[in-house]
VEXTIGU-95281 format. One record per atom (N, C-alpha, C): x, y, z. Coordinates in pm, whole numbers, padded with zeros to 5 digits, always signed. Layout:
XYZ;...
//
This chain:
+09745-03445-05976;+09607-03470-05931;+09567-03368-05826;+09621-03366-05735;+09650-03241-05627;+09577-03115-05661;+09700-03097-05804;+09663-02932-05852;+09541-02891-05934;+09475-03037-05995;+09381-03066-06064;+09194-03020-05969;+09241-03099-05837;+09145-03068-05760;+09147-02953-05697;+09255-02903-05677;+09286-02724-05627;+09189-02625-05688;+09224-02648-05805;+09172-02610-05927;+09047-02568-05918;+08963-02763-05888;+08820-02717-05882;+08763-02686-05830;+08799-02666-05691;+08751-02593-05560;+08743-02431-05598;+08854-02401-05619;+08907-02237-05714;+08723-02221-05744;+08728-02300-05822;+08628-02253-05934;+08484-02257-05875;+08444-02291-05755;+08339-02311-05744;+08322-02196-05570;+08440-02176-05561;+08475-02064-05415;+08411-01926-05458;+08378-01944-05552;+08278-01782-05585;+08156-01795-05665;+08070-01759-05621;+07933-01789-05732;+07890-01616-05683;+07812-01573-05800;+07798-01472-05796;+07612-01449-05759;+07623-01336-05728;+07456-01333-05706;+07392-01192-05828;+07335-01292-05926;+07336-01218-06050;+07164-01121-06010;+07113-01162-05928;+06938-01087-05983;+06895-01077-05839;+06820-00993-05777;+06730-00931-05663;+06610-00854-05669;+06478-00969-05652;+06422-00896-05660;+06349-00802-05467;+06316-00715-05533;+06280-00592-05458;+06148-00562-05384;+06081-00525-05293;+05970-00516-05260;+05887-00391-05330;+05991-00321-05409;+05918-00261-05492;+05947-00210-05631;+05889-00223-05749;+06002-00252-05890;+06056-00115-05915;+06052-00017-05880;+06120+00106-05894;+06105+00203-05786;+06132+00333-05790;+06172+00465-05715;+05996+00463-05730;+05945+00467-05582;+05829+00456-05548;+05792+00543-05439;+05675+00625-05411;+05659+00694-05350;+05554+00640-05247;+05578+00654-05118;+05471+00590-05040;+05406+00690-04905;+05263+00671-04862;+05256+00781-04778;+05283+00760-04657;+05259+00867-04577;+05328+00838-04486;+05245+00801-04321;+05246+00711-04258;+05207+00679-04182;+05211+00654-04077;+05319+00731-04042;+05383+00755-03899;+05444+00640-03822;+05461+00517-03920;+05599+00387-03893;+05680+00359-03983;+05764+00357-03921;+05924+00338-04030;+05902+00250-04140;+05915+00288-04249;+05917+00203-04397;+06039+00179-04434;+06048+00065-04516;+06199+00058-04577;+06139-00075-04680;+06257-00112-04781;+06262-00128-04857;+06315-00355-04859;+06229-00391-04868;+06288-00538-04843;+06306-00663-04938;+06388-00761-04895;+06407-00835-05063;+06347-00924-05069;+06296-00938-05214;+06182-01059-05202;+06260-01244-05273;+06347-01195-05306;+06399-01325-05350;+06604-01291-05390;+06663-01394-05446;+06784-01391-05496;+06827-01435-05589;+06870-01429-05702;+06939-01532-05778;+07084-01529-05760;+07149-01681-05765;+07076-01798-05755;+06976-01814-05639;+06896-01864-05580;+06813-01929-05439;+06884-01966-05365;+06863-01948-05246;+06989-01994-05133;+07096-01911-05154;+07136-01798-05212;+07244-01738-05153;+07245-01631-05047;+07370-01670-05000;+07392-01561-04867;+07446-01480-04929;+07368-01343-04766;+07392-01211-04803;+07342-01136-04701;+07436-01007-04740;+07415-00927-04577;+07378-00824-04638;+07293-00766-04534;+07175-00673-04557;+07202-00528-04498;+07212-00436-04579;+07235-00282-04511;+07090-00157-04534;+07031-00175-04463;+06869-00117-04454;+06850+00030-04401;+06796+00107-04455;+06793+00249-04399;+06620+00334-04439;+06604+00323-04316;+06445+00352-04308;+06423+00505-04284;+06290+00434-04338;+06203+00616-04341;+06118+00640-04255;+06079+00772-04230;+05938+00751-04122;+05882+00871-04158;+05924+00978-04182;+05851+01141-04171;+05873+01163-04377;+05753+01255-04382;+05726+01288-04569;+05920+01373-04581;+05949+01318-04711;+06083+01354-04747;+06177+01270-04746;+06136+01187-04612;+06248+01083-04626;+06270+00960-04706;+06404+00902-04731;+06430+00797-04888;+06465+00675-04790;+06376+00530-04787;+06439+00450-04788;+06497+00367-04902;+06604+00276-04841;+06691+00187-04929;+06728+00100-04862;+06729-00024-04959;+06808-00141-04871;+06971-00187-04968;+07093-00202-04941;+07168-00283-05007;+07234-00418-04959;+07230-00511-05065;+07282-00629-05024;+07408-00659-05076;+07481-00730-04997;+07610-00794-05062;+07639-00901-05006;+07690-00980-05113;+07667-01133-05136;+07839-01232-04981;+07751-01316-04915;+07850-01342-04810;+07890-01488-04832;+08006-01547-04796;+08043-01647-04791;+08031-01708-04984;+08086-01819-05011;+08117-01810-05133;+08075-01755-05248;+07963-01640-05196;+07853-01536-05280;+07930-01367-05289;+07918-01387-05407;+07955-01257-05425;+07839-01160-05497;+07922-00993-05473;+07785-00924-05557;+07713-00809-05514;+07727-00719-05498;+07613-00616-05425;+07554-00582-05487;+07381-00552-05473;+07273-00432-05541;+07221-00361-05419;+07158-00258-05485;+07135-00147-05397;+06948-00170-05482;+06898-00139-05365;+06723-00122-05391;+06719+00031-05480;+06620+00021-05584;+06536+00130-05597;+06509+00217-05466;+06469+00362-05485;+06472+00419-05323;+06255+00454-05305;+06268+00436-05132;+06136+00430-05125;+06108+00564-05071;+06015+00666-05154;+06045+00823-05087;+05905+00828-04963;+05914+00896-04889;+05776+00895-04820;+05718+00994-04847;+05564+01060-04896;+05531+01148-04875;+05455+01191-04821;+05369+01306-04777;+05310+01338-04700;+05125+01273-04669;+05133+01274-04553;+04959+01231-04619;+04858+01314-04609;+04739+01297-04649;+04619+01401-04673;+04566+01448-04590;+04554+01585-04476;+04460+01530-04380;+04325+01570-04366;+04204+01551-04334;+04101+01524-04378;+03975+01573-04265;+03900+01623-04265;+03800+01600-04132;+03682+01668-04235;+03517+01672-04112;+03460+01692-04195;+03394+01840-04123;+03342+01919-04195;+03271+02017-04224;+03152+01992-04129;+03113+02102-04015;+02998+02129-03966;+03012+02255-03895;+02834+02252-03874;+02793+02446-03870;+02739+02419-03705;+02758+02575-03722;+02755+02589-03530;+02677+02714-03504;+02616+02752-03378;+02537+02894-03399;+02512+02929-03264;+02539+03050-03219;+02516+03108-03084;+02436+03242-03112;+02364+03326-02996;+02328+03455-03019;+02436+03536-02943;+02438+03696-03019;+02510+03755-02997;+02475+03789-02833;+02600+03811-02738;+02618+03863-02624;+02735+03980-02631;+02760+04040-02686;+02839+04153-02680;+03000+04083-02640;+03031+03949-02679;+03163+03911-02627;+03187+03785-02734;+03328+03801-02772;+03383+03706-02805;+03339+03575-02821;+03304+03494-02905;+03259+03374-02922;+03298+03281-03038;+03295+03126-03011;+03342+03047-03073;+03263+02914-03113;+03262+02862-03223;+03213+02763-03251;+03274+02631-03351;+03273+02504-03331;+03302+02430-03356;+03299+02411-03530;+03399+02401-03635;+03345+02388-03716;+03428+02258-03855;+03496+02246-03785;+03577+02111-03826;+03602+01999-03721;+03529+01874-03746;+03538+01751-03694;+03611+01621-03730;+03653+01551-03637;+03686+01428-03734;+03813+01427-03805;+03896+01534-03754;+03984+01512-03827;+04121+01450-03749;+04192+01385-03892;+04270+01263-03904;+04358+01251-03731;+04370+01163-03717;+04441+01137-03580;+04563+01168-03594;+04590+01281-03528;+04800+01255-03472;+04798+01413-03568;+04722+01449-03710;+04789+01539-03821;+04810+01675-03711;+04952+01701-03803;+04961+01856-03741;+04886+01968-03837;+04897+02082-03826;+04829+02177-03939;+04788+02337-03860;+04797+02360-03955;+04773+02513-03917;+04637+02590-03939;+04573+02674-03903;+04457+02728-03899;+04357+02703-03769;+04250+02651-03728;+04185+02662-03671;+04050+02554-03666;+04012+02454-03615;+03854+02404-03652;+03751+02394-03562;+03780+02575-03514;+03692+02667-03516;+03704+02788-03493;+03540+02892-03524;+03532+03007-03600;+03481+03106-03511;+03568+03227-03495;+03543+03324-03368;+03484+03435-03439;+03401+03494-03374;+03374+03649-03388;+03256+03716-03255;+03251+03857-03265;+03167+03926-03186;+03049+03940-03231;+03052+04011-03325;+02907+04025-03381;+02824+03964-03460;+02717+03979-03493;+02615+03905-03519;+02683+03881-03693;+02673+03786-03742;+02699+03738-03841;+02764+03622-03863;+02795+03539-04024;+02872+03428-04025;+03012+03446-04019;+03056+03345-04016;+03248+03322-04018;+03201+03170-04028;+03383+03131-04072;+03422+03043-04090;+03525+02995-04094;+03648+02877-04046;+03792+02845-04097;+03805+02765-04123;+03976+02715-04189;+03989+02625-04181;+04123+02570-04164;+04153+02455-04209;+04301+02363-04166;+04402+02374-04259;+04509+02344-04255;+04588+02305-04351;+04681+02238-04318;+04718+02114-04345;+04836+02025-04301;+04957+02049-04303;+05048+02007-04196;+05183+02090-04195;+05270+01947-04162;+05363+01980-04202;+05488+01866-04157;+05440+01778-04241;+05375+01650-04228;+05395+01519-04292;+05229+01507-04316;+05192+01643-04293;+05045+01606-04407;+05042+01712-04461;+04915+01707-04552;+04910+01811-04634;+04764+01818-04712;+04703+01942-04757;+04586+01954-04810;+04529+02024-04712;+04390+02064-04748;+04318+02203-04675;+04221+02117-04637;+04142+02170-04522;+03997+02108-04496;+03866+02240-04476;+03801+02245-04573;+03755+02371-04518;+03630+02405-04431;+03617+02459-04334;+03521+02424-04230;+03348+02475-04310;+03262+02423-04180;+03164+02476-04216;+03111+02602-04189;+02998+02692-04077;+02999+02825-04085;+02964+02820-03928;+02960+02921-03892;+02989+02977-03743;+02904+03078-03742;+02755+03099-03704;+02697+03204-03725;+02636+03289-03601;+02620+03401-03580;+02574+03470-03456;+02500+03505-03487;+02326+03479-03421;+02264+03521-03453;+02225+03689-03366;+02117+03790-03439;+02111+03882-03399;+02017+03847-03281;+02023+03956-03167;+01907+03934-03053;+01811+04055-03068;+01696+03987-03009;+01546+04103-03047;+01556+04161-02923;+01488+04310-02969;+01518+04360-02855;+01393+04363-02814;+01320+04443-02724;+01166+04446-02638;+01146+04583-02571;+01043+04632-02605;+00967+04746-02501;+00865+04745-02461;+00832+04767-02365;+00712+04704-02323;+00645+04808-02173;+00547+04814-02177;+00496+04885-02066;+00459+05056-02082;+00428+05043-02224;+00464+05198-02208;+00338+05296-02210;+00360+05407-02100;+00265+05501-02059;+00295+05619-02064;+00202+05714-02047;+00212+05881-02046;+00162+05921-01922;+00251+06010-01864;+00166+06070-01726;+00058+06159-01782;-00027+06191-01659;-00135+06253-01748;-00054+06392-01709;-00141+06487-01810;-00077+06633-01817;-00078+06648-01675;-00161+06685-01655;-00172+06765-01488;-00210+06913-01474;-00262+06905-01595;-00312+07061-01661;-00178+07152-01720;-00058+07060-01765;+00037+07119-01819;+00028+07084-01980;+00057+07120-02083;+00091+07091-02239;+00171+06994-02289;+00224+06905-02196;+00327+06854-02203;+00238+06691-02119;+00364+06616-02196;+00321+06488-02092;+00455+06391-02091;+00467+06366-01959;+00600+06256-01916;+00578+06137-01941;+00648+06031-02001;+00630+05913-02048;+00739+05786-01968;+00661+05695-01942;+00789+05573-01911;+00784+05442-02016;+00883+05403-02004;+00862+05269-02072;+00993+05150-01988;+00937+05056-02047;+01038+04921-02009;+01124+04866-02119;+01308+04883-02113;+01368+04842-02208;+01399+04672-02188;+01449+04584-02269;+01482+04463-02220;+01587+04412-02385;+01686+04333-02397;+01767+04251-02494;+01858+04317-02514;+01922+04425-02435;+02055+04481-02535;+02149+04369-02396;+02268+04381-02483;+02375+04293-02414;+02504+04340-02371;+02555+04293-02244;+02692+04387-02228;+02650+04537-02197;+02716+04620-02246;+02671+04754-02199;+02648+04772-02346;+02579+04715-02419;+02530+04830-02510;+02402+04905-02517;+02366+04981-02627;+02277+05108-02582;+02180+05092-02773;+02098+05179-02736;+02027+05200-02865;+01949+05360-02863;+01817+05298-02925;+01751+05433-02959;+01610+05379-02937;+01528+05460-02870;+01420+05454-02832;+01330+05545-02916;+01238+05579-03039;+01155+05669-03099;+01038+05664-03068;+00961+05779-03028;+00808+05784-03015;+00783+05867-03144;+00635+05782-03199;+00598+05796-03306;+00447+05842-03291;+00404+05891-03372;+00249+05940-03350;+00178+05883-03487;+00029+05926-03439;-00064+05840-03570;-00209+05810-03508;-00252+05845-03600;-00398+05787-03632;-00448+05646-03593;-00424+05543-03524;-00499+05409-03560;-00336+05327-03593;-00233+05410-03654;-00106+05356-03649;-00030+05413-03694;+00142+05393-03640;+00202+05478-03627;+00278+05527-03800;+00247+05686-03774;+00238+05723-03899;+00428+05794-03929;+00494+05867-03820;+00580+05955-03768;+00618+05954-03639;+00799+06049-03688;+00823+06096-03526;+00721+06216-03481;+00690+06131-03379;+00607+06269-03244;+00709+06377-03209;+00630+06506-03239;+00674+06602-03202;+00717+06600-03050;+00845+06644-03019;+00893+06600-02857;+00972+06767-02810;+00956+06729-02665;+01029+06830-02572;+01109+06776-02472;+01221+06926-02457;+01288+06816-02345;+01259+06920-02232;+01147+06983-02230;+01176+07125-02155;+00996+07141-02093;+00992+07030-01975;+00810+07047-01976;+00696+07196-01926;+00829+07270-01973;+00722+07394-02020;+00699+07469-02130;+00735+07405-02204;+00681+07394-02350;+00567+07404-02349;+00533+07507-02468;+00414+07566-02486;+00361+07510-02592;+00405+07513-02684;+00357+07539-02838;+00363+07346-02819;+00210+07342-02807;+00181+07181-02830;+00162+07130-02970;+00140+07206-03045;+00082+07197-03201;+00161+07031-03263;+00089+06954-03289;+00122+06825-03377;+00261+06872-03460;+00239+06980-03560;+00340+07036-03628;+00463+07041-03563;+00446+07106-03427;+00612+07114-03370;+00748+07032-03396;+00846+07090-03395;+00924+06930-03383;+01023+07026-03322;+01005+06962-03202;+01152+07059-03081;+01227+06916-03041;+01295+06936-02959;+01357+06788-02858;+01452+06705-02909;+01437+06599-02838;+01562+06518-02901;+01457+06384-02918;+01427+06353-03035;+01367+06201-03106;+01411+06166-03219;+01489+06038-03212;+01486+05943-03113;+01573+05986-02944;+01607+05922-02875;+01662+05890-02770;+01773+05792-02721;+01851+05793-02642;+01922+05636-02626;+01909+05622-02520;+01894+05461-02504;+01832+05391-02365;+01896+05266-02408;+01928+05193-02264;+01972+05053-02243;+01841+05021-02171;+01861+04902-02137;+01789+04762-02057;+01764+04838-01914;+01623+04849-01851;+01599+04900-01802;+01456+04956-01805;+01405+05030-01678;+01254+05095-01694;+01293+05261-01657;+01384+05332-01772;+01367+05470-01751;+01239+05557-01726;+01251+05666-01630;+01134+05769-01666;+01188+05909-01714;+01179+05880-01849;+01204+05910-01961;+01180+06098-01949;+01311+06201-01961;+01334+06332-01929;+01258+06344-02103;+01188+06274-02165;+01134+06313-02323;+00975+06364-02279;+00918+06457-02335;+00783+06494-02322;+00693+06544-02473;+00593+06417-02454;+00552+06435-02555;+00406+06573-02562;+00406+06617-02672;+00281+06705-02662;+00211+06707-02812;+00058+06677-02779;-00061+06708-02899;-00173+06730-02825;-00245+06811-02934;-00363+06898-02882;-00504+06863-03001;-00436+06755-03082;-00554+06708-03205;-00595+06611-03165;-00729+06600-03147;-00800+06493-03102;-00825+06353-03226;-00783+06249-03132;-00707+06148-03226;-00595+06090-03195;-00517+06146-03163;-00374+06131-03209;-00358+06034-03076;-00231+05966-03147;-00198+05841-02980;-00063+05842-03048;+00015+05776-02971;+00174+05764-02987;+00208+05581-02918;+00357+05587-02973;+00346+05473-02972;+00547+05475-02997;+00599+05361-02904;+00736+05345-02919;+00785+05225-02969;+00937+05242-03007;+00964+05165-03054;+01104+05125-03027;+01229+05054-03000;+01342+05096-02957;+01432+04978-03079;+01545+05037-03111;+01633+04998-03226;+01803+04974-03191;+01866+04942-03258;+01998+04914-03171;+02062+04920-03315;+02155+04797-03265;+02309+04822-03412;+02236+04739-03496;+02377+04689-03573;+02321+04534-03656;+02324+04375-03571;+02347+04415-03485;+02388+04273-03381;+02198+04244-03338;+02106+04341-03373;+01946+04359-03294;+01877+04394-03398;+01753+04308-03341;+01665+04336-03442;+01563+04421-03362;+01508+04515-03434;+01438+04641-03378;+01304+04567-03295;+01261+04621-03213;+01155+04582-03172;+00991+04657-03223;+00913+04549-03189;+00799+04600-03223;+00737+04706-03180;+00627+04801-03244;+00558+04925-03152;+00488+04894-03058;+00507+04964-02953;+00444+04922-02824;+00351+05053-02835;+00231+05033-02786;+00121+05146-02810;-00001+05071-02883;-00121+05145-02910;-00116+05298-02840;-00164+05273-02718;-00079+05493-02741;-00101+05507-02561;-00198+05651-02608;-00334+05652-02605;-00385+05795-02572;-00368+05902-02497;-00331+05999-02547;-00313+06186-02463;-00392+06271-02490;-00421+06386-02443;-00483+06495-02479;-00444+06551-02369;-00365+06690-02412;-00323+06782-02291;-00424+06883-02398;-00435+06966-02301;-00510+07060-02326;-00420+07200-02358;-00414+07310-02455;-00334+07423-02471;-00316+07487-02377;
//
């Protein structure tokens, strides 16, 4: 009787743990969200069996969680989870435009917003340059994100330039006549070109010029000197001398720069008549 009941104890000192289910039914990919994931059990067969749990978590894109169990006290049995991979996540912001005028220096504008909290990434969201024109950059996710964001535009606009004030000394009974004017919009130290133009009612041509105010030969036809000129910001009195002897004629300036400026308007007229 003894060995009878020995027996049936034997037989009931091991039950096996045949089925587990999983928190997820296969090799599953999940993104990643910057807290440890892992893999957990949702039930056992039979119900009620014990079992000890060996768990190994994920946190950064690449990494595999897994959980394995094995069956404790009159439970026998180990399974191992499907593995949970992490991958990277998307990162995201949005697109906007930005705009300064050119100053002869380095400049920057905002052109990616909004984007995802914590992501690392490479590029820039925002867009530098000097001169007058667009640009643009953008992102790209690094480490545990991934995907491009591409910005919006970054534009410099050009600056106008201005002349203004402009006069002729009178001859003084010389052939020649000294001129001033007022420059204004170049930026930094830059420089341009100042042209006096001649014309009828409006400006038709470069004015015949001197740089030498004893210049003789006043004739409209002439063309001696140096026109255009370069001038910065400022009220030069201008070493240029203009000369005509055709009644009519008026002159009139204008001053021009790079591509960063937009030319300015003719300032004039200014009436002369030197006499031969």
């Amino acid at each position: 009787m003894f060995s009878a009941f020995t027996n049936a104890q034997n037989k009931v000192s091991s039950i096996p743990i045949t089925a587990v289910t999983w928190s997820i039914g296969g090799n599953t990919n999940s993104t990643y969200t910057g807290s440890a994931q892992s893999v957990t059990v949702v039930s056992v067969t039979p119900p009620g069996a014990t079992y000890s749990t060996a768990t190994t978590t994920a946190t950064n894109a690449g990494g595999v969680a897994s959980t394995t169990i094995t069956g404790t006290g009159i439970y026998t049995g180990s399974f191992t989870s499907p593995n949970l991979t992490i991958i990277a996540a998307t990162i995201t912001g949005t697109a906007v435009n930005a705009s300064a005028s050119y100053n002869a220096g380095s400049q920057s504008g905002t052109v990616i917003t909004g984007v995802t909290v914590g992501a690392t990434f490479s590029g820039s969201v925002t867009a530098s340059g000097t001169n007058a024109g667009t640009y643009t950059s953008s992102i790209t996710g690094t480490g545990n994100y991934t995907g491009t964001v591409n910005g919006g535009t970054f534009t410099i606009s050009q600056v106008s330039l201005s002349v203004s004030g402009f006069a002729v000394q009178a001859c003084g009974g010389n052939s020649v006549a000294r001129m001033t004017f007022s420059v204004s919009g170049f930026q930094g130290g830059d420089t341009g070109s100042l042209a006096t133009w001649i014309g009828i009612g409006s400006p038709a041509g470069f004015a015949p010029v001197s740089l030498d105010d004893n210049f003789a030969d006043n004739a409209v036809s002439a063309v001696t000197g140096a026109n255009p000129i370069t001038v910065s910001n400022g009220t030069p009195f201008a070493a240029l001398y203009l000369c005509v002897n055709v009644s009519g004629y008026q002159y009139w300036v204008q001053v021009t720069g790079s591509a960063n400026y937009i030319a300015s308007g003719f300032d004039g007229p200014v009436d002369q008549q030197c006499g031969s």
